[in-house]
PAKOLMI-610148 format. One record per residue (C-alpha): residue number from 1; x, y, z; residue in one letter. Coordinates in steps of 0.05 Angstrom, whole numbers, always signed. Each point is the difference from the previous one (the first is absolute). Layout:
<atoms>
nr;px;py;pz;rest
NUM;X;Y;Z;A
...
</atoms>
This chain:
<atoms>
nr;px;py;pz;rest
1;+439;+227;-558;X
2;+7;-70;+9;X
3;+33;-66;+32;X
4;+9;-70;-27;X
5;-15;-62;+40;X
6;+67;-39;-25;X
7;-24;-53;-66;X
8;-76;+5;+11;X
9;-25;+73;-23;X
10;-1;+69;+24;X
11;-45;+41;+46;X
12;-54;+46;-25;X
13;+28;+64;-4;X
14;-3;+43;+51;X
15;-49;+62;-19;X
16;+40;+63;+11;X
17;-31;+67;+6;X
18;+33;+56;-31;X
19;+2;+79;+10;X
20;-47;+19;-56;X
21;-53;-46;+45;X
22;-29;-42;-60;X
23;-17;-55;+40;X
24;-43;+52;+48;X
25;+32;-28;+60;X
26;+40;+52;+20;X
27;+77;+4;+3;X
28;+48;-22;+55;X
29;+66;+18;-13;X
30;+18;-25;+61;X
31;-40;-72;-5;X
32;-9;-29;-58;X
33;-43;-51;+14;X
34;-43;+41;+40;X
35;-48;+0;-65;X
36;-19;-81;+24;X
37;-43;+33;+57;X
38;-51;+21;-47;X
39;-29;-71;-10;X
40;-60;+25;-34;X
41;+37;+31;-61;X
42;-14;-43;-64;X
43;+86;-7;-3;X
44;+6;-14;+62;X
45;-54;-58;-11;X
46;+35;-23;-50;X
47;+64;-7;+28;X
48;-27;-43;+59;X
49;-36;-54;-51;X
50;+55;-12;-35;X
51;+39;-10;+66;X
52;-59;-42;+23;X
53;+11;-38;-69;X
54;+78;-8;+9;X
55;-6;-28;+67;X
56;-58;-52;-18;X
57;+31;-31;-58;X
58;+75;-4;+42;X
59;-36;-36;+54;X
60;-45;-38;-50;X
61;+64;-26;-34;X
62;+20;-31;+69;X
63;+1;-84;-2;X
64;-40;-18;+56;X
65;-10;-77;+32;X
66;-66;+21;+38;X
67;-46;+62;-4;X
68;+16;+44;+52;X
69;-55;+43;-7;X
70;-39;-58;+16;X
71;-33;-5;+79;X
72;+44;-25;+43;X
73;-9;-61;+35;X
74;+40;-54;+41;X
75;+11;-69;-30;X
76;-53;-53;+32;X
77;+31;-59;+25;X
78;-13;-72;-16;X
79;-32;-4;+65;X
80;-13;+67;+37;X
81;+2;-13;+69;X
82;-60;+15;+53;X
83;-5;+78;+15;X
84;+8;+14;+73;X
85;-73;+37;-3;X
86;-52;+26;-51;X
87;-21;+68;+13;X
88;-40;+3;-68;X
89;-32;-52;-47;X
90;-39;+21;-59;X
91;-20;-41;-70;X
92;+66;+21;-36;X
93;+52;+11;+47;X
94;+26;-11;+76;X
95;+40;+43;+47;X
96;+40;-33;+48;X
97;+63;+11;+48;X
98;+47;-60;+1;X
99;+68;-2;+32;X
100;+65;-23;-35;X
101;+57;-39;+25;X
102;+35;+75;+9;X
103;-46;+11;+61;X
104;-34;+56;-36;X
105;-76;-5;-20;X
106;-22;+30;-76;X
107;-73;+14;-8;X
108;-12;-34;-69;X
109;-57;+13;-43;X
110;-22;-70;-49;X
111;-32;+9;-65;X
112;-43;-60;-1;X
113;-4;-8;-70;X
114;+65;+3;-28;X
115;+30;-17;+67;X
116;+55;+52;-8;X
117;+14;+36;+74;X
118;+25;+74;+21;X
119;+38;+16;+61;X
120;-29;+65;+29;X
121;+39;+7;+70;X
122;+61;-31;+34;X
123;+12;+6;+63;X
124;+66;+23;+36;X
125;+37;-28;+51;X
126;-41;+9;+70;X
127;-64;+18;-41;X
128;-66;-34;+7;X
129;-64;+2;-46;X
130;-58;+10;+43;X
131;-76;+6;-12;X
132;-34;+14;-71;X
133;-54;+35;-18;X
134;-38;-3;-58;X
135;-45;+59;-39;X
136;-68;-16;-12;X
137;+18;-1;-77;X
138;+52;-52;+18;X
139;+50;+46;-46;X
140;+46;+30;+55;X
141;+26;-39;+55;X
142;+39;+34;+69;X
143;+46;-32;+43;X
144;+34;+2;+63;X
145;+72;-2;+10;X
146;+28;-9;+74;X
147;+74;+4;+25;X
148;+31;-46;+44;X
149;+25;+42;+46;X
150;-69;+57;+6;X
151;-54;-35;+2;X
152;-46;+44;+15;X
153;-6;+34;-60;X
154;-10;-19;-71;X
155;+15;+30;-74;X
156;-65;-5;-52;X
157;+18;-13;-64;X
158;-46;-10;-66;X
159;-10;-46;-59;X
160;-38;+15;-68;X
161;-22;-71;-25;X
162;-3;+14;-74;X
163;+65;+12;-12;X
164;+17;+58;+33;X
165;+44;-28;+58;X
166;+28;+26;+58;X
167;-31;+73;+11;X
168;+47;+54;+24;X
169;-50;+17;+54;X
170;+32;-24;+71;X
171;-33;+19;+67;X
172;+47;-6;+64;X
173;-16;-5;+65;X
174;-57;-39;-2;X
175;-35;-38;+56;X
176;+35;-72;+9;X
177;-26;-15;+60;X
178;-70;-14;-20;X
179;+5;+16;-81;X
180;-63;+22;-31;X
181;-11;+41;-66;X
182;-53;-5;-43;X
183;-11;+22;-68;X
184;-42;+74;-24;X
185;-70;-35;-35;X
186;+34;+26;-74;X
187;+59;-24;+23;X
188;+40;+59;-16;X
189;+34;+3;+75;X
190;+0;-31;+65;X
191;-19;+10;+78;X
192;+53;-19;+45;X
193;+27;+13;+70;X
194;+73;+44;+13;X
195;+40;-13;+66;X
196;+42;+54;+24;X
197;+45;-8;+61;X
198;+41;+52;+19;X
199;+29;-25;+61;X
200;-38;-31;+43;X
201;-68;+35;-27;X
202;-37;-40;-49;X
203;-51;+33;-53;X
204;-26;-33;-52;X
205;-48;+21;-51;X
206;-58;-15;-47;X
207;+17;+18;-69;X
208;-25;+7;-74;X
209;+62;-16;-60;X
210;-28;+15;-73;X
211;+58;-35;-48;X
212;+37;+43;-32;X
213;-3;+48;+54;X
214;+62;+23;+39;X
215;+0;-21;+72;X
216;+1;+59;+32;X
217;-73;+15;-29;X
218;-26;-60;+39;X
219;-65;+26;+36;X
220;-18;-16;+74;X
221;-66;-30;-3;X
222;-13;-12;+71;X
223;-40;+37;+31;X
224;-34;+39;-55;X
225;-57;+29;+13;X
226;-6;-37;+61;X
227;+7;+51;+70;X
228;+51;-40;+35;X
229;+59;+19;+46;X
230;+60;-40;-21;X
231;+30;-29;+68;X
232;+81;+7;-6;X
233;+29;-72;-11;X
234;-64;-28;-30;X
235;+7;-54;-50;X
236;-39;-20;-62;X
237;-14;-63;-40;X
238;-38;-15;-57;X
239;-52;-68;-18;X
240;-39;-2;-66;X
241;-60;-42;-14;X
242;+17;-54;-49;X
243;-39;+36;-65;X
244;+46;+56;+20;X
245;-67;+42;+5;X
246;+9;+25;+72;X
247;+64;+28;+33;X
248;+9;-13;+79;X
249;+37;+46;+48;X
250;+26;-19;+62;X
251;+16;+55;+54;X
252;+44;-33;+56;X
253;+24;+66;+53;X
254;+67;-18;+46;X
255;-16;-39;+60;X
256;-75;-29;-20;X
257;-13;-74;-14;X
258;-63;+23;-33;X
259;+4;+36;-78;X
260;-59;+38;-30;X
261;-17;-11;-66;X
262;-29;+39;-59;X
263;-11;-20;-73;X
264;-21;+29;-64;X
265;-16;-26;-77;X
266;+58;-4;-47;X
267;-47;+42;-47;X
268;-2;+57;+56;X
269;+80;-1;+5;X
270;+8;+82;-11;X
271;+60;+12;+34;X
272;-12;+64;+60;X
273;-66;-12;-27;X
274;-11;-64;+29;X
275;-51;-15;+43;X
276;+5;-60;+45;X
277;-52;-26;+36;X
278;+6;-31;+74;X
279;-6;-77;+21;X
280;+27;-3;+65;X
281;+32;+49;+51;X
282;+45;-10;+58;X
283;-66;-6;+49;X
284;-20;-54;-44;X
285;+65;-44;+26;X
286;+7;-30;-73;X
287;+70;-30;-2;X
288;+3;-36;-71;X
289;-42;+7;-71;X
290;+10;-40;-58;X
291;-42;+0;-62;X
292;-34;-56;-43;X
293;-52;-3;-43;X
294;-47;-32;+27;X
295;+5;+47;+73;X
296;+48;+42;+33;X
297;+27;-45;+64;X
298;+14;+49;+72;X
299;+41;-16;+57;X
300;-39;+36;+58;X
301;+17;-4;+73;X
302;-54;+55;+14;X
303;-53;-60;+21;X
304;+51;-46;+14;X
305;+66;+18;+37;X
306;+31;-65;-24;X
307;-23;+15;-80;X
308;-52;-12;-41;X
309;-3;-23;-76;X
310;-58;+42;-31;X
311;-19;+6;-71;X
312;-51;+55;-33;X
313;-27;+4;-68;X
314;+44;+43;-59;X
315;-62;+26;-33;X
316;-8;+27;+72;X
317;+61;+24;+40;X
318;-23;+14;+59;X
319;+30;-20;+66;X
320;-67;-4;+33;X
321;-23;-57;-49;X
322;+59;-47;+18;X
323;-21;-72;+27;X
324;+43;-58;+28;X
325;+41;-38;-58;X
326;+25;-49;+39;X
327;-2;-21;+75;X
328;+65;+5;+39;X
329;-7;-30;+59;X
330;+41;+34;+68;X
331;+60;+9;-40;X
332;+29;+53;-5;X
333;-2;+27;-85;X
334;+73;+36;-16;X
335;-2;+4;-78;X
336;-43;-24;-49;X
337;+9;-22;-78;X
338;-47;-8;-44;X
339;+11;-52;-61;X
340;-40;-20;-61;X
341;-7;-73;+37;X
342;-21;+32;+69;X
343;+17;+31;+65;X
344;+64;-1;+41;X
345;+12;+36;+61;X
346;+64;+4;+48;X
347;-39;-23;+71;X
348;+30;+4;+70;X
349;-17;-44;+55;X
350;+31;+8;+73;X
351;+60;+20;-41;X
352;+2;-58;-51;X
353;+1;+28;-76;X
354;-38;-43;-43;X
355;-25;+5;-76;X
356;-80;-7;-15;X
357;-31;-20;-61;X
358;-70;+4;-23;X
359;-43;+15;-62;X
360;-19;+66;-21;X
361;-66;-19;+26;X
362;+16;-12;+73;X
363;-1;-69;-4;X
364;+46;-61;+10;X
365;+50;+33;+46;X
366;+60;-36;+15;X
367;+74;+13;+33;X
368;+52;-16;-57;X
369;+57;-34;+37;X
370;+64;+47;+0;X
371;+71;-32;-11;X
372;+21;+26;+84;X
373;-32;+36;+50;X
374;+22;+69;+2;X
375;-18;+82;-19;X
376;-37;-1;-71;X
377;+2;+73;-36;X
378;-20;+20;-64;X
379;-54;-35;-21;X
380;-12;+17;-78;X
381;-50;-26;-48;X
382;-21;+26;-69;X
383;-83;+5;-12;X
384;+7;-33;-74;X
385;+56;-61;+24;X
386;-9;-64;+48;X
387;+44;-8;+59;X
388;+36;+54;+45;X
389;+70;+14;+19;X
390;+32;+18;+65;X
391;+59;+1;+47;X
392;+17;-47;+63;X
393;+59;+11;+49;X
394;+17;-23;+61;X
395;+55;+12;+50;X
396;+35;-62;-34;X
397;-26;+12;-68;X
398;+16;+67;-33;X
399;-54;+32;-43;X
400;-23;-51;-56;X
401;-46;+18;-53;X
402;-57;-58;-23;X
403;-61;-17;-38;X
404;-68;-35;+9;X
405;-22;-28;-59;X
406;-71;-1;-12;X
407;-12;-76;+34;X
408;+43;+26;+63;X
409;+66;-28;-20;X
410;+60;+44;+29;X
411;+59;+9;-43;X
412;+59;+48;+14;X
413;-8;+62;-50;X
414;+58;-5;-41;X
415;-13;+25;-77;X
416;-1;-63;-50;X
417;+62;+39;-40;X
418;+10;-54;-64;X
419;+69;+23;-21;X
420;+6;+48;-72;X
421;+61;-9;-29;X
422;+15;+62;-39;X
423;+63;+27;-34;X
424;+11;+63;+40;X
425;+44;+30;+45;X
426;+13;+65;+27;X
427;+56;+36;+35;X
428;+4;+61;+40;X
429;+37;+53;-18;X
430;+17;+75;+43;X
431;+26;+59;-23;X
432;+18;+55;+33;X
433;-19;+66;-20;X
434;+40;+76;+5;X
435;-35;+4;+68;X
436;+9;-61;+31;X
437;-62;-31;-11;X
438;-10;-68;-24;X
439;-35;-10;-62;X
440;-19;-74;-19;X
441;-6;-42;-64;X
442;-23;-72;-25;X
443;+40;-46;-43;X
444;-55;-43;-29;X
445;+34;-61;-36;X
446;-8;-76;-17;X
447;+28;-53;+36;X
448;+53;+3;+13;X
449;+15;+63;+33;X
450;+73;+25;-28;X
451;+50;+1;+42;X
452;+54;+55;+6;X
453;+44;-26;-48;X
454;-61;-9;-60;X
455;-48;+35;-35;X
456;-70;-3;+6;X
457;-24;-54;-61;X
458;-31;+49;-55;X
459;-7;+81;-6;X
460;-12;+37;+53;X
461;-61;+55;+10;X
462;+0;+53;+40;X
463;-66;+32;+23;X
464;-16;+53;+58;X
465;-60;+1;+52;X
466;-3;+71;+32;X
467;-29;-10;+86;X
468;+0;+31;+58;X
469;+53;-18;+56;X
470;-46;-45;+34;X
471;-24;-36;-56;X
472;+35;-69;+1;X
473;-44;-53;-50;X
474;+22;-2;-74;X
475;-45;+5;-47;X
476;-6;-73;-35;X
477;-32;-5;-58;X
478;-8;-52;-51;X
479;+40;+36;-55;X
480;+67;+3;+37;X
481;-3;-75;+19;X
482;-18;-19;-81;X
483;+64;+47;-17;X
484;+46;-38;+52;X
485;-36;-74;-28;X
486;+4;+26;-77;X
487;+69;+40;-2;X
488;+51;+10;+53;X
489;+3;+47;+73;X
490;-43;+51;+33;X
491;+27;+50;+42;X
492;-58;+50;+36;X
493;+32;+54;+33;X
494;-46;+32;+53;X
495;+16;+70;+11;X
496;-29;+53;+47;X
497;+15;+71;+21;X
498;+48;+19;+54;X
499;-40;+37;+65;X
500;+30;+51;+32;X
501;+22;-20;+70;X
502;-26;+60;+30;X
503;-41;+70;-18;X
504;+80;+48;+11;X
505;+36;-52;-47;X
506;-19;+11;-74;X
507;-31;-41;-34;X
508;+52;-61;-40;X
509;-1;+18;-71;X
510;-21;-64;-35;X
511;+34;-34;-64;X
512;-29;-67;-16;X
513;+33;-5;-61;X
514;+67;+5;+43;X
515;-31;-53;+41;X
516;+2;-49;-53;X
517;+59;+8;-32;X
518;+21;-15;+74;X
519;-38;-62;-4;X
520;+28;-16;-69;X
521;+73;+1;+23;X
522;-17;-34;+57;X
523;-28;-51;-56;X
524;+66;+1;-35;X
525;+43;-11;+62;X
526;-40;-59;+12;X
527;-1;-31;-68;X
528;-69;+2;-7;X
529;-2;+42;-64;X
530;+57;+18;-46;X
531;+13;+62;-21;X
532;-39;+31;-59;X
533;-54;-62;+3;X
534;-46;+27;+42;X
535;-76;+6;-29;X
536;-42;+59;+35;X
537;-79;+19;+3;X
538;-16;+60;+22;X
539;-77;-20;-5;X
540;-34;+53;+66;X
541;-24;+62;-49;X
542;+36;+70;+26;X
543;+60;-37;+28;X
544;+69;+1;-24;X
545;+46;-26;+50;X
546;+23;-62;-50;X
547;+0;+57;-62;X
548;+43;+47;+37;X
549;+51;-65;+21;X
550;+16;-13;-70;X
551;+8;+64;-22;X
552;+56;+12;+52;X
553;+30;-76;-7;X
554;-9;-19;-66;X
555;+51;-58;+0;X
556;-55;-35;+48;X
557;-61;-11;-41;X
558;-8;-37;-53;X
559;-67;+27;-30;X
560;-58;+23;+43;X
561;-77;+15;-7;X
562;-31;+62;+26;X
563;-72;+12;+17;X
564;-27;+76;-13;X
565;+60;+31;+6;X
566;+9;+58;+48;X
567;+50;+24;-36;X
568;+7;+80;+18;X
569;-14;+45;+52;X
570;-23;+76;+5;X
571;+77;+31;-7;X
572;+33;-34;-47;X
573;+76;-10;-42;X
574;-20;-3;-66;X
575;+33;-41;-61;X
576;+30;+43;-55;X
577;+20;-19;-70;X
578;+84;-8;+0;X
579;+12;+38;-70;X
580;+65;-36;-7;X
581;-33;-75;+3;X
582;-66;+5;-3;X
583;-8;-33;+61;X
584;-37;+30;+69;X
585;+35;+29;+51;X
586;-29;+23;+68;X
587;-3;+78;+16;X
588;-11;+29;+66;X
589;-48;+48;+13;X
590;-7;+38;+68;X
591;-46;-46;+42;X
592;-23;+24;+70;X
593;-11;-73;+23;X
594;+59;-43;-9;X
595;-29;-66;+34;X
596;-50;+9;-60;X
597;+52;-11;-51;X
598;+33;-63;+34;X
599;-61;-26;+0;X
600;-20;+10;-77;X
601;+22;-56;-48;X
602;-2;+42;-59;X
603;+48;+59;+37;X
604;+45;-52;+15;X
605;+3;-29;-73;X
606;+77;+14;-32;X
607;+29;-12;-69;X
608;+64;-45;-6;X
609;-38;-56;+44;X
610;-12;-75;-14;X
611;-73;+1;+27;X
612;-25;-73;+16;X
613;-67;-18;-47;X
614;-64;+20;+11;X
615;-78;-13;-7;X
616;-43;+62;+17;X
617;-72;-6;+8;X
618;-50;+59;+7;X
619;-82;-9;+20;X
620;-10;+66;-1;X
621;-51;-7;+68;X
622;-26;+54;+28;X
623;+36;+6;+64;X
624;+70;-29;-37;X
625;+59;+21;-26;X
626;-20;+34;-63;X
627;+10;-35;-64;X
628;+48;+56;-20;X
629;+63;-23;+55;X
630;+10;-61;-26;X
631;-6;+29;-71;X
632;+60;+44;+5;X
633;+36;-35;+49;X
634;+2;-60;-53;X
635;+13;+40;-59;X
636;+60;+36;+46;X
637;+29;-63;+15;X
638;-4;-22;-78;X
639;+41;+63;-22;X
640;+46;-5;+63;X
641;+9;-74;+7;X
642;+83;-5;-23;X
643;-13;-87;-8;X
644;-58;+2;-53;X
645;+6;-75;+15;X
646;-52;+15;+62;X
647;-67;+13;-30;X
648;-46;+52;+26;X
649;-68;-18;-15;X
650;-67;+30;+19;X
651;-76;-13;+0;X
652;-60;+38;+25;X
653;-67;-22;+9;X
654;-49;+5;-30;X
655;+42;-27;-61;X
656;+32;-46;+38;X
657;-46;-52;+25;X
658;+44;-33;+56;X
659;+14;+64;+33;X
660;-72;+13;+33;X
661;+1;-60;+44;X
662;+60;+5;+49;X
663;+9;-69;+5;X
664;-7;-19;-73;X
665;+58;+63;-7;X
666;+47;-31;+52;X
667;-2;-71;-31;X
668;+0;+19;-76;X
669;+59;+48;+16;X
670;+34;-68;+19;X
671;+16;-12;-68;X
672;+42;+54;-11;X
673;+38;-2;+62;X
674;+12;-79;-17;X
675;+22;+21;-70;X
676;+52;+51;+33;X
677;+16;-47;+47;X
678;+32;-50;-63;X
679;-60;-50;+20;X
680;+10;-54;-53;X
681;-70;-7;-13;X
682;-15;+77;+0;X
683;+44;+23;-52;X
684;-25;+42;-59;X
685;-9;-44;-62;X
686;+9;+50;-52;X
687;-10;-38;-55;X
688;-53;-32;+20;X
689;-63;-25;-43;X
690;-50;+55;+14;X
691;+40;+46;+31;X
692;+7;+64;-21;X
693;+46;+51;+6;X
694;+6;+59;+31;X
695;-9;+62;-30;X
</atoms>
């Protein structure tokens, strides 16, 4: 049994067990191709290399301008403009946020010596990058992302420097108010504080995130081992010394000025098992802590009622060893920051707000001049930068943020955004599914964006992210902006599940894969796509939603590639041999779960169908799609496929070297959607010198 893929060969055969059981496999009369399961058997093997084989040399034969297995990085400009901030700065490379003349800011990472850049994040509209924080190895990097309108609390999201790029691990509901996290010593997770308000009762909590680790497994860490009553409404925050060595808790309970304190060494981080020791209680009136490394600096009012600035030893935290840092006069001390260039402190004198300035020392203390009189908050500093920041209002003055520099000069704290000129734009799309819900997409497209009444310039790619319902950011990443620079239009479609709206209504049955050929036709209405052109990756292993689409609307695909295929479920239709063609034809069989069978791609696979192409590739992970699904689901669609115009191809690691690395998959199967696609400078050069043909 075999197909032909139009002028350039034919497909391996497919083995075929027979009664008499000489291939030992065992006969199914009632699936033919139920004999691919057994990937171990030597025919079986067989079958799969030579596939492997077929699909390498097609793709091999493709005419390409540029390696697109290659890394992927942006084009550097003649003169790259000034980053808005440097958050890391090692021998061979840089990571920086800068902020383009679209209002959004990218966090860019700058290969110093081949000057070549990659664009790991982009924010959305209303989205802010916050603070970073660095791993001791200097290999991961997490971030903070804030919303305009909650402010309160932040999302934590994670970089791997050498190439890995933006991790799927996202925490929400982070502390924004005063953001600390801090890195595990092996730098395999992070310590961070979670605020939960329900109402108007606020919780938050100290927790431990290992990467790779769902979120619900996040362990409280706080107290441990410790014996403490948790006080209802008690908040938390988090300080780290600058070696990242020592982690800081601060207790503040509902109604108290003063916080207690308690810290323990990154090295003892055990989650429950922690055990924190105590700095400072309520009875000790501390009202502020902030770390250096040369001394921990204390804002008492124990001794004094109007504040003292006290500093004590970090080889020796003890509260009882603190001594005067600097001399305060009768003012009254409100907040204090603590800079790499000295001392500043918020002082209040017979109700006058004023900013003071000295060394870390103590000495030469001096009021920095503000621009008006008025109520100063927020007084901010960071222990390895000059200069502080702060706010100033007044009743004729709203609230103004500013800066003093290190030599005391005030200057309004605007970022220094040099405008990036890059050649994106996206649109927002909605769709709305069977239930009423709306389900949103990104068109991703260079300048200019096309209007109603013209295509978007180039093919258009299709690719899925499966979220939650209150997951809003879209996943950025490097890859999708090279395919929209190289090749033509991105379109990510976020899904997520429907909820029931209460515990007496059943649950909403979901069917992504209706969901986007929704969103397709809403594609077509608009003009964005044209039907039959559309390029599809279904790239998230064990999903199918873009698989199942095309099987039910062929005439909207043009090819597609599918990662480990999740191709059958536990009751199944089966494909039977049609005597009178030769062909497969789908048979029935009792199945107790019919939702099962909808949601099978190789149950739903019927002969007399123009399939669109396809690229199937198999890892063969533990904890994947077995190798075997895509197996017969390709070899089905080979025998079924009525246009054998639309190749079916297949590779499985480990023959096939891109497939291991999910991003070296996604952007090598480029090349075959580009060749479906008609791509002038993708198209298969038969004849060409070197090329061989397939067998």
């Amino acid at each position: 049994m075999h197909a032909q893929i139009q002028a350039w060969g034919n497909y391996p055969p497919v083995p075929r067990d027979t009664e008499d059981g000489k291939t030992g496999t065992g006969y199914d009369a009632t699936d033919p191709l139920r004999l691919l399961e057994n990937t171990s058997d030597p025919v079986i093997r067989s079958w799969l290399s030579r596939q492997n084989a077929i699909t390498k040399n097609i793709i091999g034969l493709i005419a390409k301008p540029e390696p697109i297995s290659s890394p992927v990085v942006m084009r550097e400009e003649d003169t790259p403009p000034e980053p808005d901030a440097v958050w890391l700065d090692l021998k061979t490379l840089q990571v920086y946020t800068m902020t383009g003349s679209d209002g959004n800011t990218r966090i860019l990472q700058r290969d110093k010596t081949f000057g070549t850049e990659k664009v790991w994040y982009v924010t959305s509209q209303g989205e802010r990058i916050g603070k970073f924080f660095v791993s001791a190895d200097k290999n991961k990097l997490a971030f903070l992302l804030t919303d305009s309108k909650n402010t309160l609390t932040s999302k934590l999201r994670f970089i791997q420097i050498d190439g890995g790029g933006l991790m799927k691990d996202m925490l929400n509901d982070v502390d924004g108010v005063l953001p600390a996290v801090i890195w595990r010593s092996d730098g395999q997770g992070v310590i961070y504080a979670r605020w939960n308000q329900t109402g108007s009762t606020v919780k938050t909590e100290v927790r431990q995130h290992l990467l790779g680790q769902t979120v619900t497994r996040d362990q409280s860490i706080f107290p441990g081992k410790n014996k403490l009553k948790s006080v209802p409404g008690s908040s938390y925050r988090l300080q780290f010394s600058p070696d990242a060595a020592l982690v800081l808790l601060e207790l503040q309970q509902p109604g108290l000025a003063e916080r207690s304190y308690f810290y323990a060494r990154n090295s003892d981080i055990n989650g429950l098992n922690t055990r924190w020791k105590s700095l400072a209680t309520t009875s000790d009136r501390v009202r502020q802590v902030v770390l250096t490394a040369d001394g921990w600096y204390i804002l008492s009012v124990k001794k004094n009622p109007q504040g003292s600035i006290l500093k004590i030893e970090p080889k020796v935290p003890q509260l009882s060893r603190a001594k005067l840092a600097v001399e305060t006069d009768q003012s009254q001390v409100v907040e204090l920051a603590v800079a790499a260039n000295g001392l500043y402190w918020h002082a209040r004198i017979g109700g006058t707000d004023k900013l003071m300035q000295s060394t870390l020392n103590g000495k030469n203390i001096k009021e920095v001049t503000l621009p008006f009189q008025g109520k100063l908050s927020r007084l901010q500093a960071g222990t390895s930068k000059s200069g502080a920041s702060f706010v100033l209002e007044s009743a004729s003055v709203a609230p103004s943020a500013y800066r003093v520099s290190e030599q005391g000069e005030i200057l309004p704290f605007a970022a220094q955004k040099t405008s990036m000129s890059l050649p994106f734009t996206e649109k927002r799309l909605s769709v709305k599914a069977a239930d009423g819900r709306l389900l949103w997409a990104t068109l991703i497209s260079r300048n200019p964006l096309p209007s109603d009444d013209k295509l978007p310039h180039g093919p258009t790619l299709l690719q899925l992210e499966y979220d939650s319902a209150d997951s809003s950011d879209l996943a950025y990443e490097a890859s999708r902006l090279e395919w929209v620079r190289r090749y033509g239009t991105l379109i990510v479609f976020r899904w997520f599940p429907a909820v029931a709206m209460s515990r007496a209504a059943p649950a909403v049955r979901d069917d992504p894969a209706a969901d986007v050929i929704r969103l397709i036709e809403l594609l077509q209405k608009e003009h964005l796509v044209q039907p039959g052109t559309l390029l599809a990756q279904e790239l998230i292993s064990g999903r199918n939603a873009v698989l199942l689409a095309a099987l039910r609307r062929p005439d909207l695909f043009a090819a597609m590639h599918v990662r480990n295929c999740l191709s059958q479920a536990e009751s199944v239709t089966v494909v039977q041999k049609a005597e009178n063609h030769g062909a497969l034809r789908n048979t029935q069989k009792p199945a107790g779960n019919a939702a099962a069978l909808t949601d099978s791609p190789y149950e739903q696979l019927r002969s007399g169908v123009a399939y669109p192409a396809m690229l199937f590739s198999a890892t063969g992970e533990v904890g994947q799609a077995p190798v075997w699904m895509s197996a017969k689901m390709a070899a089905a669609l080979q025998l079924l496929n009525t246009d054998k115009s639309h190749p079916v191809l297949l590779r499985t690691a480990p023959e096939s070297a891109d497939v291991a690395d999910p991003t070296t998959d996604m952007v090598s199967g480029w090349a075959f959607l580009l060749w479906r696609a008609g791509e002038r400078n993708f198209s298969l050069q038969a004849g060409k010198p070197g090329g061989k043909q397939p067998k």
